[in-house]
MIDOSE-1310 file (N, C-alpha, C; in nm, 2 decimals, decimal comma, always signed):
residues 165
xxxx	+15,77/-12,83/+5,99/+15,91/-12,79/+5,96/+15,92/-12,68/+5,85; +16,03/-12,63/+5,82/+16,06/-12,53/+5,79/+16,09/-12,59/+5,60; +16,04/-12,51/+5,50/+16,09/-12,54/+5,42/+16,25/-12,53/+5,39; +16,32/-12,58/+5,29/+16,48/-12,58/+5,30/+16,45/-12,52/+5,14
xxxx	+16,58/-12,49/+5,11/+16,64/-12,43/+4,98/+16,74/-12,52/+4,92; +16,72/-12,54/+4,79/+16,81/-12,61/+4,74/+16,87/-12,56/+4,59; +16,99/-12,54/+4,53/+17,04/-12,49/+4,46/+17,01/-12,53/+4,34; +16,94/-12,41/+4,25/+16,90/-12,42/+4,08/+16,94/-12,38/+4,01
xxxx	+17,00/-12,25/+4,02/+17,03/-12,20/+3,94/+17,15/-12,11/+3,96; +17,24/-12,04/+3,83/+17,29/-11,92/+3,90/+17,29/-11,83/+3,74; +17,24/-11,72/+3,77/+17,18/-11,63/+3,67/+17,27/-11,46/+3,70; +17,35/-11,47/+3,57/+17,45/-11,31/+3,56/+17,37/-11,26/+3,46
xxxx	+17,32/-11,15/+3,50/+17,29/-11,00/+3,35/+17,36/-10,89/+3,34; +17,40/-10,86/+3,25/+17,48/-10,72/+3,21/+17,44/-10,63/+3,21; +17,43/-10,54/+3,25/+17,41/-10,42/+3,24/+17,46/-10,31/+3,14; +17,33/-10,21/+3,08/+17,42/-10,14/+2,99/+17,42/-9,99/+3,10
xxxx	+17,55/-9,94/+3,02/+17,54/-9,79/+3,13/+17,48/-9,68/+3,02; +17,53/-9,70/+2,91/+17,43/-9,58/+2,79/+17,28/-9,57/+2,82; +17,22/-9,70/+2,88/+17,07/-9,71/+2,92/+17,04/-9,67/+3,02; +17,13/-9,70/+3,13/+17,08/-9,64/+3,27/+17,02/-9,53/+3,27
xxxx	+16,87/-9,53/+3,34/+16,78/-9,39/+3,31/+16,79/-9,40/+3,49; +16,80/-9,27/+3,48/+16,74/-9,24/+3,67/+16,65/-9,08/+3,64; +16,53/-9,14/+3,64/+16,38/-9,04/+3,62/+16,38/-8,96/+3,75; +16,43/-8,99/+3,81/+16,42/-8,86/+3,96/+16,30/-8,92/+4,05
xxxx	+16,27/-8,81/+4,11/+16,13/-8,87/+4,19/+16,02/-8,91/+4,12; +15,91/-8,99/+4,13/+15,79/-8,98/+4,01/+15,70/-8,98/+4,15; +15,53/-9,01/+4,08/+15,44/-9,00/+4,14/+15,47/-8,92/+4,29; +15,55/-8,83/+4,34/+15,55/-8,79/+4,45/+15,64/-8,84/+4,51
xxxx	+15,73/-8,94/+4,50/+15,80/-8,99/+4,61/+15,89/-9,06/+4,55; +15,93/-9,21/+4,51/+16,08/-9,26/+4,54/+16,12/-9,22/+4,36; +16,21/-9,22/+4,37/+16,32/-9,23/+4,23/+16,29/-9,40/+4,15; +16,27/-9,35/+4,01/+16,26/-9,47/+3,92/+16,37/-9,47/+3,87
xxxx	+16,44/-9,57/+3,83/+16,57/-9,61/+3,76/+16,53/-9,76/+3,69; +16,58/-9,73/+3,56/+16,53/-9,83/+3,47/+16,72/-9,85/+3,42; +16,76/-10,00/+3,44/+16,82/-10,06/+3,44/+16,84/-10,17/+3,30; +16,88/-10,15/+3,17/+16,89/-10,25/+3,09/+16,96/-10,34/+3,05
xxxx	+16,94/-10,50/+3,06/+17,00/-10,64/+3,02/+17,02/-10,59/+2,90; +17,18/-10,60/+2,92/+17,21/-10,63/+2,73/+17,24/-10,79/+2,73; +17,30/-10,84/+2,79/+17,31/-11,01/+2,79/+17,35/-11,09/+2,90; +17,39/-11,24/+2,91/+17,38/-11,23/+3,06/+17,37/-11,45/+3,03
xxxx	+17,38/-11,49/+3,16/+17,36/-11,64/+3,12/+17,27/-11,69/+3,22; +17,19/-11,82/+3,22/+17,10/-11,80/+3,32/+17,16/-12,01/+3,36; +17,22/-12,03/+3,41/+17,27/-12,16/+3,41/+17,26/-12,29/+3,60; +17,26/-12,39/+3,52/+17,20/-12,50/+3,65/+17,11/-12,59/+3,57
xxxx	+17,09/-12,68/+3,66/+16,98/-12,80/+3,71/+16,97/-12,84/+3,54; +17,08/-12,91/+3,51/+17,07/-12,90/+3,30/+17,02/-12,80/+3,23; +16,99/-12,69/+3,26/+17,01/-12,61/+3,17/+17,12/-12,49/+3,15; +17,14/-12,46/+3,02/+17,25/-12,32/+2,98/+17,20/-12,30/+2,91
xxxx	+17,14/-12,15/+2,94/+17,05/-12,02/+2,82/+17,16/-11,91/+2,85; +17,12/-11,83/+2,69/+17,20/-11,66/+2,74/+17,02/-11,59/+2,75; +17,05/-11,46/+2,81/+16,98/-11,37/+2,82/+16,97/-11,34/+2,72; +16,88/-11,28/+2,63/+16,87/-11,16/+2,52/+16,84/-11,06/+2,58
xxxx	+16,92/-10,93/+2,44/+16,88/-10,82/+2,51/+16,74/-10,77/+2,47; +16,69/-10,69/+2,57/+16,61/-10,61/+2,59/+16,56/-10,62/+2,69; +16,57/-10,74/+2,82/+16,53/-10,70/+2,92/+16,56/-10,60/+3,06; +16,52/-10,60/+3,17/+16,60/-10,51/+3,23/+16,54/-10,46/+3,39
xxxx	+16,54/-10,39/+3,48/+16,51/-10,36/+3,58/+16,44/-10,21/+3,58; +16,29/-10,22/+3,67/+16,26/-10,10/+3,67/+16,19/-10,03/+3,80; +16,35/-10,02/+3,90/+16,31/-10,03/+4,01/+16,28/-9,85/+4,06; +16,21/-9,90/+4,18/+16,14/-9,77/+4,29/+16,27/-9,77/+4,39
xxxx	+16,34/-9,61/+4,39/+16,44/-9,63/+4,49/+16,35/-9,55/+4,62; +16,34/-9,62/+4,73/+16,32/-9,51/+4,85/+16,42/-9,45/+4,87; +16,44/-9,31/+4,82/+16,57/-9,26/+4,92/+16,54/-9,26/+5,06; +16,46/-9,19/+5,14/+16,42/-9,17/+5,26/+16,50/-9,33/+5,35
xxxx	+16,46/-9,45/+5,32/+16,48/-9,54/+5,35/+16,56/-9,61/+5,33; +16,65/-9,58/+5,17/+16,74/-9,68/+5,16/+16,69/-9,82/+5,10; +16,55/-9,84/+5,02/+16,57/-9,93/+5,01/+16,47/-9,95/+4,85; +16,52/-10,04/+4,79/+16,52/-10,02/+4,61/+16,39/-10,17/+4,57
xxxx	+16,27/-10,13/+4,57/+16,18/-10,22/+4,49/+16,25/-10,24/+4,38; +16,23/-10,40/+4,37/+16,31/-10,45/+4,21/+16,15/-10,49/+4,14; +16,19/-10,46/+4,02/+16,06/-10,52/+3,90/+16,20/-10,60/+3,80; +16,22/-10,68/+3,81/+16,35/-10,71/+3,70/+16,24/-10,86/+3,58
xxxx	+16,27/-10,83/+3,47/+16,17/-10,90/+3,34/+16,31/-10,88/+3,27; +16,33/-11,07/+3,24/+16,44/-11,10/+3,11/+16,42/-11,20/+3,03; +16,46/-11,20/+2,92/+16,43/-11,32/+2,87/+16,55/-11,40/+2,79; +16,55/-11,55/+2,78/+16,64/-11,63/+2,74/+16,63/-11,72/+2,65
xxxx	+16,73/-11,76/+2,56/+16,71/-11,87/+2,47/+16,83/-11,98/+2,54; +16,79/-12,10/+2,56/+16,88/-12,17/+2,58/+16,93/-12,22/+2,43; +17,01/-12,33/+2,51/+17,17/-12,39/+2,37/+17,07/-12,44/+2,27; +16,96/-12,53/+2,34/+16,86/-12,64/+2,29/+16,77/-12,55/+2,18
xxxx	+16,75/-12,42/+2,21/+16,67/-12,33/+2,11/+16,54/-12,30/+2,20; +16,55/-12,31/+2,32/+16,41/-12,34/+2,38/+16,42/-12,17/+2,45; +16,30/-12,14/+2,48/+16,28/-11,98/+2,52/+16,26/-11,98/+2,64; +16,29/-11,86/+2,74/+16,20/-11,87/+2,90/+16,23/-11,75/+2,90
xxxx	+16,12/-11,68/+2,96/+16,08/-11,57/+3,04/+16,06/-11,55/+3,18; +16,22/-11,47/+3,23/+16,22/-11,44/+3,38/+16,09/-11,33/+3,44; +16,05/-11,32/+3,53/+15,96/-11,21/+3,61/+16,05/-11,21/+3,73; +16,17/-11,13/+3,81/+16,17/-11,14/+3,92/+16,15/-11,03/+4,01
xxxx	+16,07/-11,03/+4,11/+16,04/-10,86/+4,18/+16,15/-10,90/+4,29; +16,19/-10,80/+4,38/+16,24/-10,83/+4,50/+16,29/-10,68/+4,58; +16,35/-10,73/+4,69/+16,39/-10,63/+4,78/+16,53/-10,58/+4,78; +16,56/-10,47/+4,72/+16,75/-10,45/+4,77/+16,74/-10,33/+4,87
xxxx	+16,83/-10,33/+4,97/+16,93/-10,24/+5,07/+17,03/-10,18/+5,03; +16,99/-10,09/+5,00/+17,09/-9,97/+4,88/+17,23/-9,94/+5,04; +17,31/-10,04/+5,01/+17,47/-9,96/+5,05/+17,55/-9,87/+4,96; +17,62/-9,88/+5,01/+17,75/-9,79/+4,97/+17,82/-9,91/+4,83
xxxx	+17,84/-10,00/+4,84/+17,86/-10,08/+4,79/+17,79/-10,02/+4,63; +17,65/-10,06/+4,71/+17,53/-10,05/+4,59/+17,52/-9,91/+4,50; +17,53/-9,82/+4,60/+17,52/-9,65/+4,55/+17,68/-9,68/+4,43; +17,80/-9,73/+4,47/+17,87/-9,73/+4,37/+17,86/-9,74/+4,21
xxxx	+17,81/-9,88/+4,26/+17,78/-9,96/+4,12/+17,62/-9,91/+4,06; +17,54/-9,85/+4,15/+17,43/-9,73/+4,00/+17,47/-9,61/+4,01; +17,59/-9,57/+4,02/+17,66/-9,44/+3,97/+17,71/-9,49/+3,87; +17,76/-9,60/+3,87/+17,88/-9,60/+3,73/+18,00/-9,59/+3,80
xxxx	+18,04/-9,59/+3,93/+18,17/-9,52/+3,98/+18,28/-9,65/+3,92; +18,34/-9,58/+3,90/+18,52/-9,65/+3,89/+18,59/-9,73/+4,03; +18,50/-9,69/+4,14/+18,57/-9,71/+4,25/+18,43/-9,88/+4,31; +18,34/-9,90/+4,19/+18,29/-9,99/+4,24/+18,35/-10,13/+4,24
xxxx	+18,30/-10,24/+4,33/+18,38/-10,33/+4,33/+18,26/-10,42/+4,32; +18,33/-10,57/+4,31/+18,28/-10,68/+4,32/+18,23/-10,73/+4,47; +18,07/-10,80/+4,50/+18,09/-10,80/+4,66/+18,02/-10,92/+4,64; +17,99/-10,97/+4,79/+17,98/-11,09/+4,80/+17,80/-11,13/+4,86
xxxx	+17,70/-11,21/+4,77/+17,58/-11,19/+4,84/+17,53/-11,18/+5,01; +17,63/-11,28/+5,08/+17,64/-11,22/+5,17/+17,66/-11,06/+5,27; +17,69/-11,00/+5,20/+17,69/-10,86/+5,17/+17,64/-10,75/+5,17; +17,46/-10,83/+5,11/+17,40/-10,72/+5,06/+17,28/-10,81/+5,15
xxxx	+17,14/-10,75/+5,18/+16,98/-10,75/+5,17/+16,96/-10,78/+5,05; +16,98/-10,85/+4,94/+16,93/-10,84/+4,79/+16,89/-10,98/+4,73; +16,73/-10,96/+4,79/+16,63/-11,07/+4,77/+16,54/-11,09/+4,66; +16,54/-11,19/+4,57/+16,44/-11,17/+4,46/+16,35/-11,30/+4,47
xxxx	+16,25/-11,27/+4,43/+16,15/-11,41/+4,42/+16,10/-11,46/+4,24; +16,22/-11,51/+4,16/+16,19/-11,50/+4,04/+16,09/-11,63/+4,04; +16,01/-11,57/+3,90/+15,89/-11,67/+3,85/+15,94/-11,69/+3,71; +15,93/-11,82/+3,67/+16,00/-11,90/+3,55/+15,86/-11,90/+3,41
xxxx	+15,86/-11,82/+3,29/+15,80/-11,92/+3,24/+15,86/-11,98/+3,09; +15,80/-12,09/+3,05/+15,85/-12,18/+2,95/+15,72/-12,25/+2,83; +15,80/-12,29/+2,71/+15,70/-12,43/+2,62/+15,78/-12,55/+2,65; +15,90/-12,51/+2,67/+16,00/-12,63/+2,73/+15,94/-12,71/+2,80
xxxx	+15,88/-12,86/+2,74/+15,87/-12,98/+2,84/+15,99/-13,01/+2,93; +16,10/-12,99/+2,88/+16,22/-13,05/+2,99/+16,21/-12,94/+3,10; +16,17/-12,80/+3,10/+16,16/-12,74/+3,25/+16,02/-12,69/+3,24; +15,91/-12,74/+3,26/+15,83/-12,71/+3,33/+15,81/-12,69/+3,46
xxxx	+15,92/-12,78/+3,49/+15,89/-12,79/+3,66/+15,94/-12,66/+3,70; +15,97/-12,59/+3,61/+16,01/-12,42/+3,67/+15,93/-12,34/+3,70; +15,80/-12,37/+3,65/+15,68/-12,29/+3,63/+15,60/-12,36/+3,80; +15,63/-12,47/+3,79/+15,59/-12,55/+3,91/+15,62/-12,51/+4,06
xxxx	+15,72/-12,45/+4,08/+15,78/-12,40/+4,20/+15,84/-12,30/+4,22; +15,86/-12,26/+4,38/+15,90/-12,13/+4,41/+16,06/-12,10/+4,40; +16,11/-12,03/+4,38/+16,23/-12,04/+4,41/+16,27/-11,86/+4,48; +16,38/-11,84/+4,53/+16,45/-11,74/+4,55/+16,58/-11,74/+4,54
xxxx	+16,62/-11,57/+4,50/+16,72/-11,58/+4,44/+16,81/-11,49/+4,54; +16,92/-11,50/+4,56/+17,01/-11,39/+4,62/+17,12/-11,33/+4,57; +17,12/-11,19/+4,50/+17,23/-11,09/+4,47/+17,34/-11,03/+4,51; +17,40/-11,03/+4,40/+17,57/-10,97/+4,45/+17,58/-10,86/+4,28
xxxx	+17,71/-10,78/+4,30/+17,71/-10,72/+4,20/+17,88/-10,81/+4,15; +17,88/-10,76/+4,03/+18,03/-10,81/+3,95/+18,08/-10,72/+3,88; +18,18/-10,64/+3,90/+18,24/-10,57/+3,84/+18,42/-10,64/+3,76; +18,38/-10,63/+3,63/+18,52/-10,77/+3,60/+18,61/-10,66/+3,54
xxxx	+18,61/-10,52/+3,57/+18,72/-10,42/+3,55/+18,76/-10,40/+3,39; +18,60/-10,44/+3,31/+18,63/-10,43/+3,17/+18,55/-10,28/+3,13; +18,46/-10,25/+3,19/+18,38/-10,09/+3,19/+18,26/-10,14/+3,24; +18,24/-10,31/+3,24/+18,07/-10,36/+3,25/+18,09/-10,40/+3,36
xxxx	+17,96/-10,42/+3,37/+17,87/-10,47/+3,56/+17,78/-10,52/+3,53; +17,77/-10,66/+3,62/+17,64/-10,72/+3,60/+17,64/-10,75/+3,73; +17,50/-10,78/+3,76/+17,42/-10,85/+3,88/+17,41/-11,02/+3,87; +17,46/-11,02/+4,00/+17,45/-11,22/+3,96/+17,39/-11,27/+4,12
xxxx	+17,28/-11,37/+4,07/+17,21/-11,42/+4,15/+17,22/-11,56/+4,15; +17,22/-11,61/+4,29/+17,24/-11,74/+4,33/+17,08/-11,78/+4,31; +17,05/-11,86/+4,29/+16,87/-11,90/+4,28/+16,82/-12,04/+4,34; +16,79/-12,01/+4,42/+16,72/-12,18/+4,53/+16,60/-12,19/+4,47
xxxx	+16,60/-12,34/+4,48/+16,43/-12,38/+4,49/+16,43/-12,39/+4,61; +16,28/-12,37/+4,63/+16,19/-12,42/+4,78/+16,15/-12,52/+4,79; +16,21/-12,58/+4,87/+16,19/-12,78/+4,89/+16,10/-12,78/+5,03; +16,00/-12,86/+5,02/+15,92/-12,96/+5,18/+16,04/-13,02/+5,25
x	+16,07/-12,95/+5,39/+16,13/-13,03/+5,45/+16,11/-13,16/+5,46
């Protein structure tokens, strides 16, 4: 049987736009754009952490193809004082939607993960005895953008674990 997904998490990061770097082509081919978390909440399964800043995204855009290697690394303090360190790589399908919102445009909106190709496979780490079991399993995550009409944007991801049918 098919493994099932079951809901863990749901994790929003902010984006700064003063940081947004777009390096152009590098090594010969796709565009790097380096993306920085100024803050953000990472909440579920008993836990509520904020992001701190400094982390952020440092993705490969294919133009040719449309389509954006994610490298995204954040990190969090929950309420409790306890620390965790996101790694999530994944795959986005640069729409129209998407080209909006890494312009900076005015005209970007809020969309629905349904919406997008925008797959992440985050890896959890912790000292926290109460979630180790984060470090223990796979999860994935699915993206949407939020634009709440205040000048900011963040990315918010729905996050499953991978359960044994």
């Amino acid at each position: 049987m098919a493994p099932k997904f079951e809901q863990a998490f749901k994790l929003r990061a902010f984006l700064s736009k003063e940081d947004f770097l777009s390096l152009g082509p590098v090594k010969g081919g796709p565009h790097r754009y380096i993306a920085t978390v100024t803050h953000g909440t990472l909440e579920g399964s008993g836990l509520k952490a904020h992001l701190i800043h400094g982390g952020g995204d440092w993705l490969l855009l294919d133009t040719s193809r449309g389509v954006a290697h994610l490298d995204i690394r954040a990190q969090a303090r929950s309420e409790a004082g306890e620390y965790f360190y996101l790694h999530y790589p994944g795959i986005l399908k640069v729409d129209e939607a998407t080209h909006l919102v890494m312009q900076w445009s005015p005209e970007a909106k809020t969309t629905r993960s349904e919406d997008h190709y925008f797959i992440t496979t985050p890896v959890f780490e912790t000292s926290s005895q109460d979630f180790k079991w984060m470090e223990e399993n796979v999860f994935v995550g699915h993206g949407h953008w939020v634009i709440p009409g205040d000048g900011t944007q963040a990315v918010e991801y729905e996050i499953y674990k991978v359960v044994s049918a």
